[in-house]
MIMARKOL-270695 format. One record per residue (C-alpha): x, y, z; residue in three letters. Coordinates in steps of 0.5 Angstrom, whole numbers, plus 500, padded with zeros to 3 digits. Last residue first. Layout:
BEGIN
XYZALA
...
***
This chain:
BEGIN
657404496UNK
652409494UNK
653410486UNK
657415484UNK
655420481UNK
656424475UNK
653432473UNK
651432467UNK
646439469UNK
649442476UNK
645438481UNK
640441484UNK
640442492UNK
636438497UNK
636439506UNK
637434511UNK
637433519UNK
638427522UNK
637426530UNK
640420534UNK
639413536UNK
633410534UNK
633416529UNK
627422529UNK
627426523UNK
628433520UNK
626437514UNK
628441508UNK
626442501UNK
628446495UNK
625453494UNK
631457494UNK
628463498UNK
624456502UNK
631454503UNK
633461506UNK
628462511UNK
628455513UNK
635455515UNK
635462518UNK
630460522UNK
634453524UNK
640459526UNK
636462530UNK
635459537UNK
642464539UNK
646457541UNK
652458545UNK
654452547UNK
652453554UNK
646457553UNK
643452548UNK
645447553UNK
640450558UNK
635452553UNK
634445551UNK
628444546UNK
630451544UNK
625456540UNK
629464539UNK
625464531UNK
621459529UNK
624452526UNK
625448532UNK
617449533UNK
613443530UNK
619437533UNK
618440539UNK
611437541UNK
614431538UNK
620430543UNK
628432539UNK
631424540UNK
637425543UNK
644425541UNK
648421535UNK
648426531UNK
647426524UNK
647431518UNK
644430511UNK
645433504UNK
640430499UNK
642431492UNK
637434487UNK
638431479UNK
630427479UNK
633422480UNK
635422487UNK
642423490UNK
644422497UNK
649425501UNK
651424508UNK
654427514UNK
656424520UNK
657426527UNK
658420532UNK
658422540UNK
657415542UNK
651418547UNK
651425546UNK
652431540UNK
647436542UNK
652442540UNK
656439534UNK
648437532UNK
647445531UNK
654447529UNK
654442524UNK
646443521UNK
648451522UNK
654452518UNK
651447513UNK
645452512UNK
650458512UNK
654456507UNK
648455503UNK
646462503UNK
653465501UNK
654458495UNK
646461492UNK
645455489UNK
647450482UNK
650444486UNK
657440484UNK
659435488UNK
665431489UNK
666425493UNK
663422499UNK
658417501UNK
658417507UNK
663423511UNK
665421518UNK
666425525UNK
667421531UNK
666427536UNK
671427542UNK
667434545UNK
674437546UNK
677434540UNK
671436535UNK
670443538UNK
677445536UNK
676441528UNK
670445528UNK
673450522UNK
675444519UNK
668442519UNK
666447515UNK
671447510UNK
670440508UNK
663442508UNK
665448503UNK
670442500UNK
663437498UNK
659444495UNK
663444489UNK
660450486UNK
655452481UNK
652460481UNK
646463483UNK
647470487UNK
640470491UNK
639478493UNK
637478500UNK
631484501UNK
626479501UNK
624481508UNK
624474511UNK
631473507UNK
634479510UNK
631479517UNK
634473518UNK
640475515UNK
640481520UNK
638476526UNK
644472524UNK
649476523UNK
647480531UNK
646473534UNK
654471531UNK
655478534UNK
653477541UNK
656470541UNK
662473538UNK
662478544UNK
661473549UNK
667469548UNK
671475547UNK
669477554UNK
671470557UNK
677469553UNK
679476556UNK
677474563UNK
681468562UNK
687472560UNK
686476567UNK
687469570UNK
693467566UNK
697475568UNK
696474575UNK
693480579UNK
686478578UNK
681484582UNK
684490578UNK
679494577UNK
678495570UNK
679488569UNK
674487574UNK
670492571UNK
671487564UNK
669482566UNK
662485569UNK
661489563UNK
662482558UNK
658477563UNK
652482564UNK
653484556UNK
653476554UNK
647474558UNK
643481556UNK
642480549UNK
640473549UNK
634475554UNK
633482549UNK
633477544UNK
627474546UNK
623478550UNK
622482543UNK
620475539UNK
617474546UNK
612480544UNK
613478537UNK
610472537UNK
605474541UNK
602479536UNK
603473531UNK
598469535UNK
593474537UNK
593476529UNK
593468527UNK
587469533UNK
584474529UNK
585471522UNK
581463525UNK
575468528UNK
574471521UNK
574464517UNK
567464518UNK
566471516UNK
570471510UNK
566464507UNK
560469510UNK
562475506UNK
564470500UNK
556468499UNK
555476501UNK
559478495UNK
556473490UNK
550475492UNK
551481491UNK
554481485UNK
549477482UNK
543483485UNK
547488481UNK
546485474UNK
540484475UNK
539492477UNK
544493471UNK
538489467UNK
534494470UNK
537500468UNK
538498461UNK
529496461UNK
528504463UNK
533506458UNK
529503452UNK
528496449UNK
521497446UNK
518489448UNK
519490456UNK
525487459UNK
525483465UNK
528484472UNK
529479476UNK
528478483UNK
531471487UNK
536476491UNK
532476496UNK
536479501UNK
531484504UNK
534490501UNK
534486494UNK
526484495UNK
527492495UNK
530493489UNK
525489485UNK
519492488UNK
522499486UNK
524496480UNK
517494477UNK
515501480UNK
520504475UNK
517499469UNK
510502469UNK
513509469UNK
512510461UNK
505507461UNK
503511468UNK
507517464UNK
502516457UNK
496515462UNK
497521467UNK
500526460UNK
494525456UNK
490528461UNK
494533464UNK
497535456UNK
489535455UNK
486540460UNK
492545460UNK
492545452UNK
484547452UNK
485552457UNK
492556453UNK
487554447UNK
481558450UNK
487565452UNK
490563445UNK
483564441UNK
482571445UNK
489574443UNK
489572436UNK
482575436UNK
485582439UNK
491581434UNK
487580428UNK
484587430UNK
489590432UNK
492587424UNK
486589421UNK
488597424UNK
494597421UNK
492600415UNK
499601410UNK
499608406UNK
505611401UNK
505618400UNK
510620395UNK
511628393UNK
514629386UNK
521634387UNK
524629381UNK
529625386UNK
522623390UNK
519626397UNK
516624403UNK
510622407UNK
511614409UNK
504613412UNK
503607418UNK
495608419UNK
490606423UNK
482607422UNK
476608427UNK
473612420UNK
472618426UNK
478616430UNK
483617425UNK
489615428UNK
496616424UNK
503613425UNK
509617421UNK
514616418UNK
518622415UNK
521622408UNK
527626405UNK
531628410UNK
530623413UNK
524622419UNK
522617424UNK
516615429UNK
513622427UNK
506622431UNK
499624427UNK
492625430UNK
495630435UNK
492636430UNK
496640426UNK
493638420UNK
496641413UNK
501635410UNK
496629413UNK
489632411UNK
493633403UNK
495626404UNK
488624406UNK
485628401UNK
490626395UNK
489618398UNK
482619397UNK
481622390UNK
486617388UNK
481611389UNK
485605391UNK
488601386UNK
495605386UNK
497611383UNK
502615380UNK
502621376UNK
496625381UNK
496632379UNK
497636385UNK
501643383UNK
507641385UNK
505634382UNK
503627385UNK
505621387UNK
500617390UNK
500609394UNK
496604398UNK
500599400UNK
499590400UNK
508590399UNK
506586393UNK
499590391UNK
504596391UNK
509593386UNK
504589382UNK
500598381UNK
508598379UNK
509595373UNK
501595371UNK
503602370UNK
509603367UNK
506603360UNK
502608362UNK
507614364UNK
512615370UNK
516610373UNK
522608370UNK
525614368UNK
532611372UNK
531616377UNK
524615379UNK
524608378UNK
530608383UNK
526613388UNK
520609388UNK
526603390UNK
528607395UNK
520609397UNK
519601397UNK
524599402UNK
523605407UNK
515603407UNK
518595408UNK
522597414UNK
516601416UNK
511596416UNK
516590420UNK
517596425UNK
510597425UNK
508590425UNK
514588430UNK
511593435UNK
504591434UNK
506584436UNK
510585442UNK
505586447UNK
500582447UNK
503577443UNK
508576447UNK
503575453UNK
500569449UNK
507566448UNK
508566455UNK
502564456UNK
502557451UNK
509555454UNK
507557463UNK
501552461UNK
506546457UNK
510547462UNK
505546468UNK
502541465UNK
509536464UNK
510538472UNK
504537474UNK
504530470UNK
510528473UNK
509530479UNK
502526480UNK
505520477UNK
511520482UNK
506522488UNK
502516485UNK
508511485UNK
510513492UNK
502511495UNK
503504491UNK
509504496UNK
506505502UNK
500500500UNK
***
């Protein structure tokens, strides 16, 4: 009901405003008829009394206008421009004259050039005619007169009546006044039942719509016969809906997924924070160690040279450690940032894990490590060789520092047809928990915290692993032994590369 209401006032509207402009059209025309169109007949009138007398003079001039001969010529003229004319002598003799009786045009020419009353105002005058508008109220008549005198010195009087077109212009008036009625009458009519026809499509719409705003997107639009403008907004309005529902269909998938993206969020911000606490615990150990060694240096407290040596060997410890942390932290951040450049090259990666494990030789023989190489010879890889030092440098270093029980480290290759070799790292140490097993790869998580501080290890270098496998998109992992761990990575072999087969 409210809304068949809304459809009547729009009709209402628009039928009003169709009346009111065809009303306001048809009375403005009646008053500029009222009131300009005598001034445009006179000026009309007066235009073409100027242009006859130039072409009188003409005729005058070239001898063309006196004599019978010339007669049919210019009473044609003067029916041309629907105006009475004489031309007469000095001594009154009529020479030219129209159709109308020269008796009266010579009294009214001669009334014209002897009155002196208010019956005739000058409206322009050259200094061979004057124009003049005439009323002569005992003949109830009006006249546009063009008095004036010819090259030869021969008067000219030119008449136009102007009182049929008062007349015609009162009728004109009137008939315009019933027509202004008339029109008014009809153009509401006819408008309510053209624009109720036109506008049947807008309250289909609105209907439409507003299924929509209930989520009833199951409203279709259907296009009338004679396409127009109306049937293209509804086919937009279609076209709007499907895109709704669409959108909400994958707002709900959104909505529903909303929970598990705010805990991520929670999870992450948390991450941080013990990201922050992290570093600053890994921080503060070694400065605490290194200011506190450093003041009892400072004060004197060790007076033999081999303990101020131990003090010293303490610092520098620390501070490699701080400065291992500070490298690592800045790869990491690095590679999780995509800001390391990859530099791929081939090189033997068998003489980088030699090199690696020469620099380990000192923590070998302290912790009396049996070291053993499976399956070695050379080995070709195409990889960033920077990033995979640090993966090698990594692995050893981690089973370095959890090595146990029989104390065997060995690495190990294996290649798979697919041109990857897989480098394995063993440690004879204990298993790592399944709890543990999901987190080992994230920043600052150590399984063993007191061993991880005893050996130095920062709880990066496995992050810095993950980072920089997943930049060269090669795989990684860990395994679990019945007597130790295994780490593993892959790198692709140099293309013609020869193997020899696992002995």
């Amino acid at each position: 009901m409210k809304s068949t209401q809304k459809s009547n006032k729009i009709n209402l509207q628009i039928v009003g405003l169709l009346g009111f402009i065809v009303l306001l059209s048809l009375v403005l025309i009646n008053f500029l008829t009222a009131c300009f169109l005598g001034d445009y007949y006179i000026y009309k009138t007066k235009k073409e009394l100027k242009e006859l007398y130039e072409i009188l003079s003409e005729k005058c001039e070239a001898n063309e206008l006196y004599g019978e001969e010339y007669d049919a010529i210019n009473v044609a003229l003067f029916e041309k421009y629907a105006v009475s004319v004489i031309v007469t002598g000095a001594d009154g003799e009529s020479l030219v004259k129209s159709n109308v009786d020269p008796k009266l045009l010579t009294e009214q020419l001669n009334y014209t050039l002897l009155s002196n009353d208010n019956t005739s105002e000058s409206i322009e005058a050259t200094g061979d005619y004057k124009i003049l508008e005439q009323d002569i109220s005992e003949a109830n008549a009006s006249y546009i007169i063009l008095l004036g005198v010819l090259p030869d010195g021969n008067i000219v009087f030119i008449r136009s009546n102007t009182s049929a077109l008062i007349q015609v212009a009162s009728f004109t008036n009137n008939f315009l006044l019933y027509v202004v009625a008339f029109a008014s009458v009809m153009s509401v009519v006819i408008g309510r039942i053209f624009i109720s026809y036109f506008t049947r499509p807008l309250f289909e719409l609105i209907n439409i719509t507003k299924r929509i705003s209930n989520f009833d997107f199951d409203a279709t639009y259907h296009p009338q016969k004679v396409y127009n403008e109306m049937d293209d907004l509804g086919e937009h309005v279609n076209e709007m809906a499907t895109t709704l529902k669409r959108a909400i269909e994958q707002l709900r998938t959104a909505n529903e997924s909303l929970k598990h993206d705010l805990e991520l969020r929670e999870e992450t911000e948390n991450m941080r924070k013990e990201f922050v606490s992290n570093v600053s615990h890994e921080l503060k150990t070694p400065i605490a160690l290194i200011q506190g060694y450093a003041e009892g240096l400072q004060e004197g407290i060790m007076d033999d040279e081999n303990s101020r040596q131990i003090y010293l060997d303490i610092i520098i410890d620390e501070a490699n450690k701080m400065n291992r942390l500070v490298r690592e932290m800045l790869i990491l951040n690095q590679l999780e940032a995509g800001q390391m450049n990859m530099d791929m090259v081939d090189f033997n990666l068998t003489e980088m894990i030699d090199s690696v494990v020469d620099s380990n030789k000192i923590n070998f023989e302290a912790q009396n490590i049996t070291y053993s190489f499976i399956n070695k010879q050379d080995c070709f890889v195409h990889a960033d060789e920077f990033l995979v030092e640090q993966v090698v440098t990594n692995f050893i270093s981690n089973a370095i520092h959890y090595v146990m029980n029989e104390n065997i480290l060995n690495v190990r290759y294996d290649f798979t047809k697919k041109g990857k070799v897989k480098i394995s790292v063993y440690n004879s140490g204990n298993n790592i928990s399944k709890k543990d097993l999901k987190h080992i790869w994230e920043k600052f998580y150590k399984a063993d915290k007191a061993r991880s501080r005893e050996y130095g290890g920062s709880g990066i270098g496995l992050s810095v692993v993950k980072a920089t496998m997943e930049l060269l998109h090669e795989k990684f992992g860990v395994e679990n032994l019945p007597n130790g761990v295994e780490f593993w990575f892959e790198l692709s072999l140099v293309k013609d590369t020869k193997i020899k087969e696992n002995s």
